[in-house]
C-alpha positions as CSV (number, residue, x, y, z in Angstrom):
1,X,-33.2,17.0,-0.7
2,X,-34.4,15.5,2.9
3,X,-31.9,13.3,4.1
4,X,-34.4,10.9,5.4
5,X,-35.4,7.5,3.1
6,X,-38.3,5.2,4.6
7,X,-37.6,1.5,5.1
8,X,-40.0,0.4,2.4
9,X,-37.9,2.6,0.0
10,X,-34.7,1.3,1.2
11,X,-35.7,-2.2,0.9
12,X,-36.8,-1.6,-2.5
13,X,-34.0,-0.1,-4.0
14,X,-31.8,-2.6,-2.7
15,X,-33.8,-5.5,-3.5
16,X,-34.5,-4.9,-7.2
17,X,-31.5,-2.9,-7.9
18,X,-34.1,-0.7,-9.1
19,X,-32.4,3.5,-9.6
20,X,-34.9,6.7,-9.2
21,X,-37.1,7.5,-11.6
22,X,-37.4,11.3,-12.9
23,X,-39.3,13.2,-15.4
24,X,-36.4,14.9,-18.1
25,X,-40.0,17.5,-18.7
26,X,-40.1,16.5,-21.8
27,X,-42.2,13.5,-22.8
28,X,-41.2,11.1,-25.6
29,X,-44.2,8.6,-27.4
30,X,-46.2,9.6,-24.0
31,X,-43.2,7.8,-22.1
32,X,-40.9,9.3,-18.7
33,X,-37.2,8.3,-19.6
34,X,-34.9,7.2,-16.6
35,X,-32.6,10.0,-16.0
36,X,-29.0,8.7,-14.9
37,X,-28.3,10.4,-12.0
38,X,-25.0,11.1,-10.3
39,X,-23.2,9.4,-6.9
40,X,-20.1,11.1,-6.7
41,X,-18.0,8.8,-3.4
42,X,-14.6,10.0,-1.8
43,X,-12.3,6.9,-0.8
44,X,-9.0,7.0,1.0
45,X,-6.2,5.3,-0.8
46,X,-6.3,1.9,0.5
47,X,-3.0,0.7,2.3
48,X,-3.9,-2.7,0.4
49,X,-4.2,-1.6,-3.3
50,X,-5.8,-4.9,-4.5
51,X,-8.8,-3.1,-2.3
52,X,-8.8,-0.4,-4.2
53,X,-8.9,-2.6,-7.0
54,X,-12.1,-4.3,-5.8
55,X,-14.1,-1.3,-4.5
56,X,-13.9,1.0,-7.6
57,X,-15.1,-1.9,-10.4
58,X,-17.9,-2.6,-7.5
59,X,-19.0,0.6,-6.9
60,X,-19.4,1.1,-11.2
61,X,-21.0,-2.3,-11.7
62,X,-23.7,-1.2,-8.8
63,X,-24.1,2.0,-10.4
64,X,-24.9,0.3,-14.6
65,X,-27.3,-1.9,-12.5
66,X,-29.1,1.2,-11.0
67,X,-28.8,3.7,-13.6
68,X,-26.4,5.6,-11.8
69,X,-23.2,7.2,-12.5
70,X,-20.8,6.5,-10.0
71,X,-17.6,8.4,-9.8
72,X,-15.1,7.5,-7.6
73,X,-12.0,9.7,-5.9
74,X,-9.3,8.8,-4.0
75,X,-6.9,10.5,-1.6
76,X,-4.5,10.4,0.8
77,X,-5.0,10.0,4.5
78,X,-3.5,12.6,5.7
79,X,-5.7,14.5,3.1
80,X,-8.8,13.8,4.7
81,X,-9.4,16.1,7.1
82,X,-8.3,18.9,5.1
83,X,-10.4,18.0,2.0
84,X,-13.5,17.5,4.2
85,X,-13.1,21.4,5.7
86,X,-13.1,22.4,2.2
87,X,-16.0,20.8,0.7
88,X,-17.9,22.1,4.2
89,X,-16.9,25.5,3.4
90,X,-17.8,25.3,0.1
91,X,-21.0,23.3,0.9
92,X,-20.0,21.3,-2.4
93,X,-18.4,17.9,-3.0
94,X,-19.0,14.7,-2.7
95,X,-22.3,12.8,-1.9
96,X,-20.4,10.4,-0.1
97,X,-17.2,10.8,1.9
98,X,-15.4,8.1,3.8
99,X,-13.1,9.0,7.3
100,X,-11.0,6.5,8.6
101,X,-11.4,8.1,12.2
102,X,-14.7,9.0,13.9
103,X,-15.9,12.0,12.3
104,X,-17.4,13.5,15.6
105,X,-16.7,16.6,14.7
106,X,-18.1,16.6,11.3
107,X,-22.2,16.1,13.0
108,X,-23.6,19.3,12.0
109,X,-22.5,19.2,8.6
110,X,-23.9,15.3,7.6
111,X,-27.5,14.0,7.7
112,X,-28.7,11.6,10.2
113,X,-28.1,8.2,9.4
114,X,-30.4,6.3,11.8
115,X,-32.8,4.7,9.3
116,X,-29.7,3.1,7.0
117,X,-28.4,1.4,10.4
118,X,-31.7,0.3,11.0
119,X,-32.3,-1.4,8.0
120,X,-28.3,-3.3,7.9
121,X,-28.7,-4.3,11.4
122,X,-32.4,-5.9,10.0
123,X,-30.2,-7.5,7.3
124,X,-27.3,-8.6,8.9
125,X,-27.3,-8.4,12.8
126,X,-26.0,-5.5,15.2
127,X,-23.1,-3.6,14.7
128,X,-20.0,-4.2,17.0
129,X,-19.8,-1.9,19.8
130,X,-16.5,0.2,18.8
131,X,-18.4,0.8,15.7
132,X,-21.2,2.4,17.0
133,X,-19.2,4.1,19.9
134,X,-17.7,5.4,16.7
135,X,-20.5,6.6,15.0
136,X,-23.3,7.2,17.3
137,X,-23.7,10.5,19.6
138,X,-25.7,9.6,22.6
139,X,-26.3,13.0,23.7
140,X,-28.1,14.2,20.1
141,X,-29.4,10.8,19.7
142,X,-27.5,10.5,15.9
143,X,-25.9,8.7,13.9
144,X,-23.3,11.1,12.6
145,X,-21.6,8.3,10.7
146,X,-21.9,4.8,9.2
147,X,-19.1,2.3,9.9
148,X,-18.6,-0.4,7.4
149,X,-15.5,-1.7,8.8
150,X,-12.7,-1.7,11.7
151,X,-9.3,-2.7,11.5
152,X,-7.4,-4.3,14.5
153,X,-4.1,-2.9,15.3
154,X,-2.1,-5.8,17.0
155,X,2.4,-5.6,17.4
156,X,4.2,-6.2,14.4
157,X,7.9,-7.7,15.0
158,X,10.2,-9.7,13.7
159,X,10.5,-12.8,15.3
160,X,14.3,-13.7,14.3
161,X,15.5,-10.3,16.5
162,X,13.2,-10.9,19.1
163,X,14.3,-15.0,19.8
164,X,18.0,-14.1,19.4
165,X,17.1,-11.9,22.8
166,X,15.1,-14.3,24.2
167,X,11.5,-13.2,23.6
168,X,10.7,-16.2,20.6
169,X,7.0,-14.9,21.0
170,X,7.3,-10.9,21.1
171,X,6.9,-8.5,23.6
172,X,4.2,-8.7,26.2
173,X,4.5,-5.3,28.3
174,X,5.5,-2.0,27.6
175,X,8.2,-2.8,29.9
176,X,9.6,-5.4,27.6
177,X,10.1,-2.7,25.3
178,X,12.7,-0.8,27.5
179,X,14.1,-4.2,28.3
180,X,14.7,-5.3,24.7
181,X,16.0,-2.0,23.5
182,X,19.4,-2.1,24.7
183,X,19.6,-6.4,23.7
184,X,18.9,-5.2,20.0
185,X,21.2,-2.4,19.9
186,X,24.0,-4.8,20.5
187,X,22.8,-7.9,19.1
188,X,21.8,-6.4,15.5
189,X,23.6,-2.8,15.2
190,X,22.4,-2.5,12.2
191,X,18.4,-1.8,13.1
192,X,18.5,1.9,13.2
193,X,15.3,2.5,15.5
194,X,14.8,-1.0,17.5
195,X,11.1,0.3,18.3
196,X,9.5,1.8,15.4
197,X,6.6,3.8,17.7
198,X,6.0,8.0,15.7
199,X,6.2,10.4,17.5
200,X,4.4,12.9,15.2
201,X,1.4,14.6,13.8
202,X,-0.3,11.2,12.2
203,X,-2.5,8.4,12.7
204,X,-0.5,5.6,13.6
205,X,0.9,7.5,16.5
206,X,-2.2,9.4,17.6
207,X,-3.4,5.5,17.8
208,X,-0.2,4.4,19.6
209,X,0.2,7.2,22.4
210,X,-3.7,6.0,23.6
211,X,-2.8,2.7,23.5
212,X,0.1,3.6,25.6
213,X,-2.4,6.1,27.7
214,X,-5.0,3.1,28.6
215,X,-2.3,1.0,29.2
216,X,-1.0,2.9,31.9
217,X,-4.9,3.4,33.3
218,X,-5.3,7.0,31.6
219,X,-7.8,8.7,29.8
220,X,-8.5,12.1,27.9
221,X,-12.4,11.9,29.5
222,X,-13.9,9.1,31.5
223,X,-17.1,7.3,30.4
224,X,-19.5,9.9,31.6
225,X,-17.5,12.2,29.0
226,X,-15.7,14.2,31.9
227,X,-12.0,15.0,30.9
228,X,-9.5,13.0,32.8
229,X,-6.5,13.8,31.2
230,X,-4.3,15.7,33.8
231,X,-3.5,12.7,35.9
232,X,-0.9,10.4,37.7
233,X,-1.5,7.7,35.4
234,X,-1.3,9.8,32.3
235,X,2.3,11.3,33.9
236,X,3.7,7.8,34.1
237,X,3.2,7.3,30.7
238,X,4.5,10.5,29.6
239,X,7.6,9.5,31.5
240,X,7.4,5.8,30.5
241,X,7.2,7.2,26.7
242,X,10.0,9.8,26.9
243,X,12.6,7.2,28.2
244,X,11.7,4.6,25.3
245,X,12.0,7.4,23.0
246,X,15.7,8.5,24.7
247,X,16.6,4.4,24.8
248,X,14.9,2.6,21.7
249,X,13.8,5.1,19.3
250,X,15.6,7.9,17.5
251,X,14.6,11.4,16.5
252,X,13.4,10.1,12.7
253,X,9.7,9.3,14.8
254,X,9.5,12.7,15.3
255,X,8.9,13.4,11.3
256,X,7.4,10.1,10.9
257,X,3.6,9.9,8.3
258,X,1.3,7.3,8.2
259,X,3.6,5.2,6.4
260,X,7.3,5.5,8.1
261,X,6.6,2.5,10.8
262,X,5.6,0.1,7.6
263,X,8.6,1.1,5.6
264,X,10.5,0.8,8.4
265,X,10.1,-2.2,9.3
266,X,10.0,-3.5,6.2
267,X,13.5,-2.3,5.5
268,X,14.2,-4.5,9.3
269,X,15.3,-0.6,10.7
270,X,13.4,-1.4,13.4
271,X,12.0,-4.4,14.9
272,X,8.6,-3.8,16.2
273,X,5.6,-1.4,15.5
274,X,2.4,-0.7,16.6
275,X,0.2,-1.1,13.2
276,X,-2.3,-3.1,11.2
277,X,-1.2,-6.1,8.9
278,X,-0.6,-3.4,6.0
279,X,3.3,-3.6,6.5
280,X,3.3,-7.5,6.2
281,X,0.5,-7.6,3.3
282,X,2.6,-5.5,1.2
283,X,6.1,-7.4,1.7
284,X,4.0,-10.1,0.9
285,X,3.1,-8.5,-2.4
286,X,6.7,-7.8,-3.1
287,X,7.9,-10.8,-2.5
288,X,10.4,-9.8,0.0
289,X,11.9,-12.1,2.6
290,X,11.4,-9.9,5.4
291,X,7.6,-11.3,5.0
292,X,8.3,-14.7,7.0
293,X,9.9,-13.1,9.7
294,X,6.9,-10.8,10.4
295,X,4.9,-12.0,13.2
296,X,2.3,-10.5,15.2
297,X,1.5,-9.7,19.1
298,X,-1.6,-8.9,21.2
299,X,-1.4,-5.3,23.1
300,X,0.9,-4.7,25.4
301,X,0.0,-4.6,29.2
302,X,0.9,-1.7,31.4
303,X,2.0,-2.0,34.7
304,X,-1.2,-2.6,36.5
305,X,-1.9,-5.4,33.7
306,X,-4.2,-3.2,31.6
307,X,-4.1,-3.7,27.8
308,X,-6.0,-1.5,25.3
309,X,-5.7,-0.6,21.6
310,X,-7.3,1.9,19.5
311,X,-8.9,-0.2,16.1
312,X,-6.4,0.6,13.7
313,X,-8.4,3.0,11.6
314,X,-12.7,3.2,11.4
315,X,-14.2,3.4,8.7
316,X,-16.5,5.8,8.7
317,X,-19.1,7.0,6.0
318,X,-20.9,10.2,6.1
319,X,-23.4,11.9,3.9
320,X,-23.4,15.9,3.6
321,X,-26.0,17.8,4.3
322,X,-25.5,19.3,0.7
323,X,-25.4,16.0,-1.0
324,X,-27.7,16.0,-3.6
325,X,-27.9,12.1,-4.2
326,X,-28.6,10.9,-0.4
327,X,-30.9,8.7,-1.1
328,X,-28.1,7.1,-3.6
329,X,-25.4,6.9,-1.1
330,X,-27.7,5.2,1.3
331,X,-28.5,2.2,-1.3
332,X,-25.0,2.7,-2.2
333,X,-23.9,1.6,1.4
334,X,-27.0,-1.4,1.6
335,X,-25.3,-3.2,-1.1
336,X,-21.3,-2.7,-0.2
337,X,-22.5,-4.0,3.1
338,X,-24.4,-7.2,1.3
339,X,-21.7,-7.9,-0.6
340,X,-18.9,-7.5,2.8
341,X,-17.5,-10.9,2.6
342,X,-16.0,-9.8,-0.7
343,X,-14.7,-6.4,0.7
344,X,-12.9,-8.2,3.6
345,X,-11.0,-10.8,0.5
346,X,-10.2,-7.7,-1.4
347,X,-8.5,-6.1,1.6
348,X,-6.3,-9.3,2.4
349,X,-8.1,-9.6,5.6
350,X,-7.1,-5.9,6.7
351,X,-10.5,-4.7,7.2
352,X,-12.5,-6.5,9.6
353,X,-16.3,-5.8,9.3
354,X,-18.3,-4.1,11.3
355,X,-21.6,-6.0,11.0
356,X,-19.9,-9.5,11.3
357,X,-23.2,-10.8,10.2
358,X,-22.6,-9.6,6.7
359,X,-19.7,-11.9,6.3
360,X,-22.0,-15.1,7.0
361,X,-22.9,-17.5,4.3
362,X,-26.0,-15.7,2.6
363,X,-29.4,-17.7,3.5
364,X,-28.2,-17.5,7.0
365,X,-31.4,-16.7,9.6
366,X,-30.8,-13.1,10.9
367,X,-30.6,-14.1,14.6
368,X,-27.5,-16.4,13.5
369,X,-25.5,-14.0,11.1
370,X,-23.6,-12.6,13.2
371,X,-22.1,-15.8,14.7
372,X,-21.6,-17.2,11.5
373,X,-19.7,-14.3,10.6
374,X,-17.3,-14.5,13.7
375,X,-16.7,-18.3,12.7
376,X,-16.0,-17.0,9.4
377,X,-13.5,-14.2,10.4
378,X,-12.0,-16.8,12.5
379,X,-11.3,-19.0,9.9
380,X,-9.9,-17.0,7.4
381,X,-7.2,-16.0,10.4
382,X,-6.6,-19.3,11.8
383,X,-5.8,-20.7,7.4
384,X,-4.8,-17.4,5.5
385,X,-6.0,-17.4,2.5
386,X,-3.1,-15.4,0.9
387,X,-0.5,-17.4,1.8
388,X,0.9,-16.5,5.4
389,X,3.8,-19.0,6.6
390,X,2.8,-20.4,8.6
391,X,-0.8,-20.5,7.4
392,X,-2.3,-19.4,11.2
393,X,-0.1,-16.5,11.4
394,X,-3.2,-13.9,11.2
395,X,-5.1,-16.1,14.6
396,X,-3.9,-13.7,16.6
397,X,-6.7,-11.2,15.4
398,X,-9.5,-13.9,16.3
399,X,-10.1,-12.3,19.8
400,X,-9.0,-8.6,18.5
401,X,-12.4,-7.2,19.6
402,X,-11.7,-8.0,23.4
403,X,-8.8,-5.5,23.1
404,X,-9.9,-2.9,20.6
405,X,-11.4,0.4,21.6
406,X,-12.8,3.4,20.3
407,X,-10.7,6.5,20.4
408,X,-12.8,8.0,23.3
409,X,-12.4,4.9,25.6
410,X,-13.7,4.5,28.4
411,X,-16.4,7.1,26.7
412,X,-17.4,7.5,22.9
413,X,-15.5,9.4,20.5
414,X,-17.8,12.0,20.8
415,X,-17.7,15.5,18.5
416,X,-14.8,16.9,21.6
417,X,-13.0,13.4,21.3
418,X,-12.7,13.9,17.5
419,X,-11.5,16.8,17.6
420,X,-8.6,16.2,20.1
421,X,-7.7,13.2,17.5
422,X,-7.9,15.3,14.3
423,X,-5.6,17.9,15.8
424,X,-3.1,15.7,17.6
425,X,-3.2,16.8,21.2
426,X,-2.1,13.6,22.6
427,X,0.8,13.1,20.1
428,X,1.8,16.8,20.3
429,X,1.6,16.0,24.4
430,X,4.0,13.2,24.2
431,X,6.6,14.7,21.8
432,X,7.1,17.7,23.9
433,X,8.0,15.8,26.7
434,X,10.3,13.2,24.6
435,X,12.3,15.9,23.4
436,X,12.8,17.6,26.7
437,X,10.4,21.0,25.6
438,X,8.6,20.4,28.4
439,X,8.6,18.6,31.4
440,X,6.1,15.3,31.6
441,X,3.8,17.5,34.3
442,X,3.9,20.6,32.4
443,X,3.3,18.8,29.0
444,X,0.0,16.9,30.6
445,X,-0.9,20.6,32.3
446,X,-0.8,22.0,28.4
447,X,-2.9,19.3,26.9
448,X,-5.1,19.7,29.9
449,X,-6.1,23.4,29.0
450,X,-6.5,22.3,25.0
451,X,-8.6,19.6,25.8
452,X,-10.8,21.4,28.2
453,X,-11.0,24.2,25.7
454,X,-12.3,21.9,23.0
455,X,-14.9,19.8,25.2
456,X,-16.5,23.3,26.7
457,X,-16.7,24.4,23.1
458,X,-18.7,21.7,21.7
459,X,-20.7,21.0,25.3
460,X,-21.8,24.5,24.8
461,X,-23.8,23.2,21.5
462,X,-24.9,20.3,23.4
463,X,-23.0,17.7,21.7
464,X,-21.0,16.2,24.3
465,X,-22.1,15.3,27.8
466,X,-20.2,15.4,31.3
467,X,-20.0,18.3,33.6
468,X,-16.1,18.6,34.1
C-alpha cells in the first residue's frame, strides 16, 4: 500500500471518525459490509504507568469509533532498537512503532511522513524545533519520523544534602559537582554514589555524556554535519568526566540501565542525577518521603558558561514501509495529537508536547495555538496539578526549550548521528577513559575513527551532508 494519504482524506478521516470502507467480495441484500481492519502500534513501557494507562484505553476507544482493531504492545526501552532490526529483517511487525530517540537510522525502512506533519501543523501550529531536527532529514528532504512529544531533562537533587553543604538551590556548574563530592562524602557517609551520572551502554547516560560534551563547547559534528569530535574541548571533558567518576561516582555507573539513576536516588544513594521527572513522579506514587526533598536544577554550565541538554527522550513515531494499515496509523497519530492535552495529564507532566499548539483550549484560532499552549504548559508547572510541595516545584521546566537540544546539536540527528546514539560511541568513549583503559586523547582518537566510519557510510547513500 502507497504510503502517501491526500489532505482531503486526512481531514476526512479525522473529522468524522469515519474507518475505510472495503468490499468482503461477497455482497449481502446488494449491500458492501465495513470490514474491521487491523492497526497493530508498538509503545515503550512508559516510566509513568498511569500513561500507559491512558494511551492503551485511547487508542481502543479510537479504534470502536473507526471500525478498527487496535492492538497495542509494549516493551522495554532498551528493547527498542533490537525489536525494530527484527521486524526490518523480517519486513513484518507492527504498522506503527514508536522510538524514544531519533530514528535516523531507521529512513530507508519507513514511509515519508511529510503530508501527516502538514496537516497537524494546519491544526495546531508548528512543531518545536528539536522536534523537527529530530525527525526531519534536510539532505533527502523527509520526514523519517513523527514526534508527538519531548521530554526535558533538567538536575534532580535533593535539596536537604545540598543546603547542609551550602548549595540550598543545587548545583550550577559542572564544577560544583567536583566541589560537592568530597562535602557529601563526609557530611552524609551513608550516600553510596554522591553523583548518580552512568557510565554505561544506556540512554540516560548517552544523554548525559552530550550534555557534558556541549557544555564543555564539544561536538560529534558541527552544524554543517562535519564531524568535530576529536578536539580540545571534547578532551577537557573526557578528563573533567574521568576525575568526577574517580571523586564522586563509584564503579556501580559502569553497569548502570535506564533505571539505576532513578532507583538510586530514590533510595537517597546518591544525591543528584541527570534525568526527567520520572524518579520524583514515582516516589510520588509510592508515597515515599524522599518525594519532598526532590528538587530540580537547570543544566549545568561548563567552563566557558555554555549549558546544553539533550531532551530527555523524543518521541518518535515511524511507519514501515511494510505496514499494511498506513493510512490507519496516520489518522491514528491526527487524533492522539487532537486529544494532547490529555496525553500530557496522563503522563504527570513528563511528556511535554511537541506541537504546543495542541495543548491550547480547543476553539483557539490557529495562529494563536501555539501560544496558548506555552501559557498552558506554563501553568501546569508553575501549580502542579499532582500535588508537588511546594506546588511550583515543576517551574523550572517553563523555559526548558531554551536549553534543550537534539542529539546532533549544533547539526540534526541525522541517519550518522543516530547511529552513533544507538550504539553508544560517546558513552563507550567516556567509560574507557574513567576506568583508565585508555587515556582521555587516545579514547577521543578511538571514537574519532568510529564516528567517521559511520558518517562516510551513510554520506555515501546521501543521507547525511558535510564534507569532513
Amino acid at each position: 500500500m502507497s504510503g502517501k494519504v491526500t489532505r482531503r482524506k486526512l481531514l476526512k478521516s479525522a473529522a468524522t471518525g469515519a474507518a475505510a470502507l472495503a468490499a468482503t467480495g461477497a455482497l449481502k441484500s446488494g449491500r458492501v459490509r465495513a470490514q474491521t481492519r487491523t492497526l497493530r502500534i508498538l509503545q515503550w513501557s512508559h516510566f509513568v504507568p498511569a500513561f500507559d494507562r491512558w494511551f492503551d484505553p485511547f487508542a481502543r476507544q479510537w479504534g470502536r469509533e473507526n471500525n478498527v482493531d487496535v492492538v497495542v504492545d509494549h516493551i522495554g526501552l532498551a528493547d527498542l532498537i533490537p525489536r525494530a532490526n527484527a521486524e526490518v529483517a523480517a519486513q513484518a511487525g507492527h504498522d506503527l512503532y514508536q522510538f524514544l530517540a531519533p530514528p535516523g537510522a531507521f529512513e530507508p525502512e519507513v514511509v515519508d511522513l511529510a503530508d501527516l506533519v502538514r496537516e497537524v501543523e494546519g491544526r495546531h501550529g508548528p512543531m518545536v524545533p528539536l522536534a523537527r531536527a529530530s525527525s526531519f532529514n534536510r539532505n533527502t528532504n523527509k520526514w523519517f519520523a513523527f514526534s508527538d512529544n519531548w521530554v526535558p531533562d533538567p538536575g534532580d537533587y535533593l535539596r536537604s544534602v545540598w543546603t547542609a553543604i551550602g548549595m540550598p538551590d543545587g548545583p550550577k556548574t559542572w564544577n560544583d559537582l567536583l566541589v560537592a563530592s568530597p562535602l557529601i562524602k563526609r557530611r552524609f557517609p551513608e550516600i553510596q554514589i554522591p553523583i548518580g551520572i552512568g557510565l554505561s551502554q544506556e540512554i540516560d547516560t548517552n544523554m548525559a555524556t552530550r550534555a557534558l560534551m556541549w557544555s564543555y563547547d564539544a561536538s560529534v559534528q558541527d552544524a554543517m554535519e562535519n564531524v568535530t569530535i576529536n578536539s580540545p574541548q571534547t578532551i577537557e571533558a573526557v578528563e573533567f568526566m574521568s576525575r568526577l567518576f574517580r571523586e564522586g561516582m563509584s564503579p556501580a555507573v559502569l553497569a548502570w540501565n535506564a533505571a539505576s539513576n532513578n532507583q538510586t536516588l530514590i533510595a537517597r544513594q546518591t544525591a543528584y542525577i541527570l534525568n526527567s521527572i520520572s524518579a520524583y513522579r514515582t516516589a510520588q506514587d509510592n508515597q515515599l518521603p524522599v518525594a519532598d526533598d526532590i528538587f530540580f536544577s537547570e543544566p549545568l554550565r561548563g567552563p566557558r558558561g555554555t549549558r546544553w541538554v539533550g531532551n530527555h527522550v523524543m518521541g518518535c513515531y515511524v511507519i514501515w514501509r511494510f505496514s499494511r494499515s498506513q493510512d490507519l496509523a496516520k489518522q491514528f497519530l491526527i487524533a492522539l495529537v487532537d486529544n494532547y492535552r490529555e496525553a500530557v495529564l496522563a503522563s504527570k507532566l513528563y511528556n511535554f508536547p511537541s506541537f504546543y499548539g495542541s495543548v491550547a483550549e480547543r476553539g483557539v484560532p490557529l495562529a494563536q495555538r501555539p501560544a496558548g499552549g506555552q501559557r498552558w504548559v506554563q501553568q501546569v508547572t508553575a501549580n502542579d496539578p499532582f500535588g508537588s510541595r511546594p506546588p511550583d516545584k515543576l517551574a523550572i521546566l517553563n523555559n526548558a526549550l531554551e536549553w534543550s537540544t537534539n542529539i546532533g546539536h549544533p547539526g540534526p540527528a541525522n541517519p550518522a548521528a543516530s547511529e552513533i546514539f544507538d550504539t553508544f560511541v560517546v558513552t563507550d568513549l567516556f567509560a574507557r577513559a574513567a576506568t583508565g583503559q585508555l587515556t582521555p586523547r587516545a579514547a577521543v582518537e578511538e571514537a574519532e575513527r568510529r564516528v567517521k566510519a559511520i558518517f562516510a557510510k551513510w554520506r555515501q547513500r546521501g543521507l547525511v551532508g558535510g564534507s569532513r
